[in-house]
N, C-alpha and C positions, 0 to 999 in steps of 0.2 A: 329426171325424177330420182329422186332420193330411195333406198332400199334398205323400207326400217325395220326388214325382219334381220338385218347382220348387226354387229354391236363393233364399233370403228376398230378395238380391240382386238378381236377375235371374230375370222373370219367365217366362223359356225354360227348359224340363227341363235336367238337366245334363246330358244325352246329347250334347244339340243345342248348349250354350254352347263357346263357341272358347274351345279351348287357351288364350290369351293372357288371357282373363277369370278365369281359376278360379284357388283360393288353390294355395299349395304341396300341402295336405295333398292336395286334391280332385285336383290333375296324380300324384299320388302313387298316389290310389288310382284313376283311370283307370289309368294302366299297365297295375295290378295286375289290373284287371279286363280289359284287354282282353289283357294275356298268356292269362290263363283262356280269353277266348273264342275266342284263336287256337289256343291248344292242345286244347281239346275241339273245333275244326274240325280238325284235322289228326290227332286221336288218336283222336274220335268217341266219347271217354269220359265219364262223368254231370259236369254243373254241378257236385253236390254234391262229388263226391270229387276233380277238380282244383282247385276255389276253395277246399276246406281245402287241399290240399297247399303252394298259394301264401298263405295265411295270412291268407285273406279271405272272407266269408260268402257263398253263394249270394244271397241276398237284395239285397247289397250289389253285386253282379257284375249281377243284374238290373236295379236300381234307375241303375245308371250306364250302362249299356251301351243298353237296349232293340234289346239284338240279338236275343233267343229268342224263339220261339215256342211253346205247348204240342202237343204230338203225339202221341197216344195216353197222355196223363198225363206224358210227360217232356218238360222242357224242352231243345229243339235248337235251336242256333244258325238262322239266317238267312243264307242265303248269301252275301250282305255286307250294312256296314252304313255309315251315314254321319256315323259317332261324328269328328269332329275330331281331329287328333292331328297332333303337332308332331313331324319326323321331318328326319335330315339327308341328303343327297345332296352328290353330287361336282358340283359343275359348275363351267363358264371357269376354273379350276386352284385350285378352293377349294371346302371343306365348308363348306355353307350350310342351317341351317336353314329348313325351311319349311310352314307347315302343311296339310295335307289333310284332306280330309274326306267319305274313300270309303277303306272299304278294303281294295277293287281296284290302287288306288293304292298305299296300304300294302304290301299282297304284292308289287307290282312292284319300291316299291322292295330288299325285301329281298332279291328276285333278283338286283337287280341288286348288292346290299352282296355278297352269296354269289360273284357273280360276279367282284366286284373282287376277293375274300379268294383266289380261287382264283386270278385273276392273281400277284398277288402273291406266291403261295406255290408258283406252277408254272412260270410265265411263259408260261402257253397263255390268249391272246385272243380263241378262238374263241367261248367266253360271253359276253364283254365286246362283241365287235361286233356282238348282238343288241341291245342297247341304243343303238348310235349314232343312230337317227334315232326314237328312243321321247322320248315328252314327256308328260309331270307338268303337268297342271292344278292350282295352290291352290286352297286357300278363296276366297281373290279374285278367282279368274281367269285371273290371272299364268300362263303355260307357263314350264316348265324345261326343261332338258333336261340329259340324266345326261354327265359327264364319261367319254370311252371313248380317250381318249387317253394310251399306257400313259406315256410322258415324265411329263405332267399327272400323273398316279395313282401315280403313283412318289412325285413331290416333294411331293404334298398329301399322302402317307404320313409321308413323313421329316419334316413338318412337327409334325406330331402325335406326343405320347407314346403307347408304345406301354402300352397298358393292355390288361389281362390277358382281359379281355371286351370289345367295345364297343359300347356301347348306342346303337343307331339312334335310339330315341326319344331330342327334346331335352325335358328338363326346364327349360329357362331361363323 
């Protein structure tokens, strides 16, 4: 029997290999899979019927992720997990990717991206200054800390095209 949670490559399950090792395809369907496993957290709806809607197999979502557990015959998510994933933040007046590998982390940062979007689109900093003294651990250890300075957050906007969605996760 074949043992498709290793990747021929590297002898670490692809749960556990960092972001920066895995091919195109493989960063492609982590995404994919961990969209799934954030949406069945936040909607509490079957593996089965989110992973077809995003165009990916339960089996596939299992096999990448090892975030479920089984629970009276259905598989639920894990209350986090420490799947790797390359994500960008604001900090010292520049988007900067960087990877994490908890994601506790992950959701913070998207509080805080929600938080900038609402700056931006209201001009109310009252979200934004929950973040000013929050710091981001990477994969390596590195702290970050989130950019909460509206000036800063202004100019690293105009810096960027403004694109119709934008994707936290980096694919580089």
């Amino acid at each position: 029997m074949v043992d498709r949670t290793k990747s021929s490559s590297n002898q670490l399950p692809i749960y556990r290999q960092s972001w920066k090792n895995l091919k195109p395809e493989q960063k492609e369907i982590r995404v994919r899979s961990l969209e799934v496993l954030s949406e069945i957290r936040s909607t509490k709806k079957s593996l089965t019927k989110i992973a077809r809607q995003k165009g990916i197999s339960p089996k596939t979502v299992l096999h990448n992720t090892h975030a479920f557990k089984k629970v009276n015959r259905r598989w639920v998510p894990k209350k986090f997990d420490k799947i790797p994933r390359s994500m960008i933040i604001n900090e010292n007046g520049k988007k900067v990717s960087i990877e994490i590998n908890d994601s506790r982390h992950a959701s913070t940062i998207g509080k805080y991206h929600n938080a900038v979007k609402e700056f931006l689109n209201t001009g109310n900093k009252k979200n934004l200054s929950r973040f000013s003294k929050k710091k981001i651990k990477d994969s390596n250890g590195k702290t970050h800390s989130f950019e909460t300075k509206p000036k800063k957050i202004i100019s690293i906007e105009e810096k960027v095209e403004e694109p119709e969605f934008m994707d936290v996760y980096a694919l580089e």
